[in-house]
C-alpha positions in Angstrom: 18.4 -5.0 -3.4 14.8 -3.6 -2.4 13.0 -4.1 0.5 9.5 -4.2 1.2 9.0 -3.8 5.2 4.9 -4.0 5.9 4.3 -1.2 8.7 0.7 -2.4 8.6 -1.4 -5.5 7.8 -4.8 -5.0 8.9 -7.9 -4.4 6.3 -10.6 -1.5 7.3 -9.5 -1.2 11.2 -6.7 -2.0 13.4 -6.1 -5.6 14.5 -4.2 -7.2 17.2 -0.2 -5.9 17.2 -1.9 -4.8 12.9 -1.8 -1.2 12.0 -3.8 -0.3 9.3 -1.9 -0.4 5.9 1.5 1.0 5.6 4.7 0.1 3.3 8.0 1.2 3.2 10.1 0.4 0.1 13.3 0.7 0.8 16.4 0.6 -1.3 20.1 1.7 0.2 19.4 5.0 1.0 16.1 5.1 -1.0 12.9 5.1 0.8 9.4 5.8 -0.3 6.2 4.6 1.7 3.3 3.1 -0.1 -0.1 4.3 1.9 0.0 5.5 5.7 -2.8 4.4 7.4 -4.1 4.1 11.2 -1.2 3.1 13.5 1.5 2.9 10.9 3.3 5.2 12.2 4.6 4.2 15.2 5.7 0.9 12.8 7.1 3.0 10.4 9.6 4.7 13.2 11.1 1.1 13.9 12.9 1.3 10.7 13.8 4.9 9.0 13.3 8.5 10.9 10.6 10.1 10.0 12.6 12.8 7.7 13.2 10.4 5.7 9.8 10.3 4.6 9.5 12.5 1.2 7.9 10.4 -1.2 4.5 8.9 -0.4 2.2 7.1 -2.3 -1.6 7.1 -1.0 -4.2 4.9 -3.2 -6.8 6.3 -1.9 -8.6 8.5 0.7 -9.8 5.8 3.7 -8.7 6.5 7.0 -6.8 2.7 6.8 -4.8 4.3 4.4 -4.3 8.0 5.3 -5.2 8.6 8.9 -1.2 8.7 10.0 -0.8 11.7 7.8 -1.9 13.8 10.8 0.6 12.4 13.1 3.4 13.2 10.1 1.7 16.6 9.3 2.7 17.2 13.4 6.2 16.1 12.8 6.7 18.5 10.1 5.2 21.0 11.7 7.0 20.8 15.3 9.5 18.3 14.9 13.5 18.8 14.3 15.3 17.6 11.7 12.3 17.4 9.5 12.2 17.0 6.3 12.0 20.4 3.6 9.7 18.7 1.4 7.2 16.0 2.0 5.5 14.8 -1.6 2.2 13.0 -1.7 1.4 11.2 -5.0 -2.6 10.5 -5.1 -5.0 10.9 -7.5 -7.1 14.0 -7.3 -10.1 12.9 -4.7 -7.2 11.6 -2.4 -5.2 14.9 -2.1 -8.2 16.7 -1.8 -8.8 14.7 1.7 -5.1 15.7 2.4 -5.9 18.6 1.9 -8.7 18.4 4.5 -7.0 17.0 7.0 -4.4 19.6 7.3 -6.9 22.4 7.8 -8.7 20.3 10.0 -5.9 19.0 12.6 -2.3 20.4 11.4 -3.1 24.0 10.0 1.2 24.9 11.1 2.4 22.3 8.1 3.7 23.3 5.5 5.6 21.2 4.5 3.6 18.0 2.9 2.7 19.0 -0.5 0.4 17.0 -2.6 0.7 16.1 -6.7 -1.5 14.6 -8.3 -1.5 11.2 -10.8 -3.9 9.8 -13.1 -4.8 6.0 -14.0 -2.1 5.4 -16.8 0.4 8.0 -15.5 4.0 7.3 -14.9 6.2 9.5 -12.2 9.1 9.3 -10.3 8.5 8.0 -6.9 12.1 8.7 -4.9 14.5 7.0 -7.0 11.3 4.5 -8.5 9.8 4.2 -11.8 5.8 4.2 -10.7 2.7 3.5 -13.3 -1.3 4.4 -11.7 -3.6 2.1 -12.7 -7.3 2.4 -11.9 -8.6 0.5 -8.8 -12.1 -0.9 -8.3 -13.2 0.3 -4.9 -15.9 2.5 -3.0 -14.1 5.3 -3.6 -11.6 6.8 -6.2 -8.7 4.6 -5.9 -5.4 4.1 -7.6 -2.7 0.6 -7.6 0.3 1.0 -8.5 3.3 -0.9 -9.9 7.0 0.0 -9.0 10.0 -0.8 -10.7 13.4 -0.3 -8.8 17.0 0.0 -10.6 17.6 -3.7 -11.0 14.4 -3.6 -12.8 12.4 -5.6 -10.3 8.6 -4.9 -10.3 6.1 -4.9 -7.5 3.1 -4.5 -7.9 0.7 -2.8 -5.0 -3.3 -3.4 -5.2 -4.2 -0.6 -2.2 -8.0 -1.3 -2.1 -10.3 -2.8 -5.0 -12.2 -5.6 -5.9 -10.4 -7.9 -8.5 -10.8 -6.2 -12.5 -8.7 -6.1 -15.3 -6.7 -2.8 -14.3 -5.6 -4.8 -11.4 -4.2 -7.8 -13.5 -2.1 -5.1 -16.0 -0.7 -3.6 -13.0 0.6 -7.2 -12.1 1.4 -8.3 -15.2 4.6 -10.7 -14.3 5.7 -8.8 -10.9 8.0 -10.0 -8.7 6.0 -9.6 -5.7 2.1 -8.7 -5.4 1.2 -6.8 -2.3 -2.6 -7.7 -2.7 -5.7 -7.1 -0.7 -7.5 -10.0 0.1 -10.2 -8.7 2.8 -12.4 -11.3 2.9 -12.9 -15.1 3.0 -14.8 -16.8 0.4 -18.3 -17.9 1.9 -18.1 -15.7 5.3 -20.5 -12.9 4.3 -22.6 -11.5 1.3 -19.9 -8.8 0.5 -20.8 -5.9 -1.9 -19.4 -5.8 -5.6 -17.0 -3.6 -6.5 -15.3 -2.8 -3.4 -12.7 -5.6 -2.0 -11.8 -9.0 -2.9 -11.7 -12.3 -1.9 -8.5 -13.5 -0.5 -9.4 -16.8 -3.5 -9.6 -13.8 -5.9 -6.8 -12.0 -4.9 -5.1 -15.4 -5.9 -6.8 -15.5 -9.0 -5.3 -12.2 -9.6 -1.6 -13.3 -8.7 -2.6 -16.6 -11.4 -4.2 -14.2 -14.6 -1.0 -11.6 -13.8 1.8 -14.9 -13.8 3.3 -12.9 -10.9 6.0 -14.6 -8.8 5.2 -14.7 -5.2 2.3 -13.0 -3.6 1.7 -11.2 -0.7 -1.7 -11.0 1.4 -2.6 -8.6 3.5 -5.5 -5.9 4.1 -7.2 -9.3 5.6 -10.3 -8.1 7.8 -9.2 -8.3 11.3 -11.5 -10.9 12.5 -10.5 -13.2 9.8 -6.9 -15.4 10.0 -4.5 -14.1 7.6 -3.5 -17.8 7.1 -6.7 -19.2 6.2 -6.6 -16.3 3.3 -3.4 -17.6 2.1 -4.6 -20.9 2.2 -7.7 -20.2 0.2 -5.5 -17.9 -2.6 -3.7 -21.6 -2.8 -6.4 -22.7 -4.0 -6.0 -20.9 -7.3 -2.6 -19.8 -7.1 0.3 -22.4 -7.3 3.3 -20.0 -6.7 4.9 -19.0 -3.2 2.6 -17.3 -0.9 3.5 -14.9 2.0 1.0 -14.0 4.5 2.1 -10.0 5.5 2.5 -9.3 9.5 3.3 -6.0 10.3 7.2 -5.4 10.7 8.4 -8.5 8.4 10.6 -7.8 6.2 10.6 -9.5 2.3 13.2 -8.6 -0.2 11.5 -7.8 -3.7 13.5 -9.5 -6.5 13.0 -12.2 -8.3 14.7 -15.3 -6.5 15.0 -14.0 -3.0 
């Protein structure tokens, strides 16, 4: 059975009791984190050590995504029991900014190691099957979709706006961890960057996924009033993420 524990919720900048976007997927002994933004750290520790972090995904290179790779880069370099081998799966812009932030604030790691993945790639992530897929945001940005050993998918949106990448990387998940920032009709938003939570619905609808999941909602807005709006279009089960809850990945749970 996988898990999916949410280690943070919040979209752009920390809300209320929401660190910034963080995932653990977790299966027996398994464990990979998807993205490790601002303040998921300290959620993160509530459920595994932190040497048993050694596979990471990062979609991209925003600080709601990445910042807590300083506090981990500390851990490695000072903590005991660490790990021997921290990996960080990105796509090339995104472990350049690793890369950065180790010279800039841990220069004694040397122990989190980057590799680098493509839009269309497959790796291993832990004991996961991954596939990239090309995300529509501000900056270079990958999604991802996971596959476990039961053959249970989810699929993981990191930041974009909605685009067709987004509904292959879906395509008939169990569970869609998707972005929905923003509220339909509560701003002139930019194209190309976020979505809506009424499109990430429409996403979960084109993909036929199972359940969704939204999170990454801007902290002013109510995380319920985005599941509510994704109803609109979306006629499955809808889970609103808060950060430490705990949802089990396969289909029928």
């Amino acid at each position: 059975m996988t898990e999916l524990i949410v280690c943070g919720s919040a979209g752009s900048f920390q809300g209320v009791a929401r660190a910034c976007s963080g995932y653990l997927l977790r299966e027996g002994t398994n464990v990979v984190l998807l993205d490790v933004g601002s303040g998921s750290l300290a959620n993160i520790q509530r459920w595994v050590p932190l040497s048993a972090l050694q596979d990471i995904f990062v979609s991209h290179g925003h600080h709601d995504h990445v910042g807590d790779i300083v506090g981990l880069m500390q851990y490695t370099s000072f903590g005991a029991h660490r790990p021997d081998v921290v990996r960080v799966f990105a796509n090339t812009s995104t472990c350049e900014v690793v890369h950065q932030l180790r010279r800039s604030f841990a220069e004694q790691d040397v122990v989190v190691r980057t590799t680098t993945v493509s839009a269309e790639q497959s790796f291993g992530l832990g004991g996961f099957k991954a596939e990239a897929f090309e995300a529509w945001h501000s900056r270079p940005s990958l999604a991802v979709r996971i596959t476990d050993q039961a053959g249970h998918r989810l699929a993981y949106t990191g930041d974009s706006a909605l685009c067709d990448e987004l509904v292959r990387c879906a395509t008939d998940a169990d569970l869609l961890v998707s972005e929905a920032s923003w509220l339909s009709g509560s701003g002139d938003y930019p194209e190309g960057v976020h979505m809506t939570a009424r499109d990430a619905g429409e996403l979960a609808r084109r993909a036929g996924v199972r359940r969704l999941l939204i999170t990454h909602v801007w902290p002013a807005f109510d995380p319920y009033a985005a599941a509510a709006e994704a109803a609109e279009v979306f006629d499955g089960p809808i889970l609103v993420a808060e950060d430490n809850m705990v949802v089990t990945v396969g289909a029928g749970s």
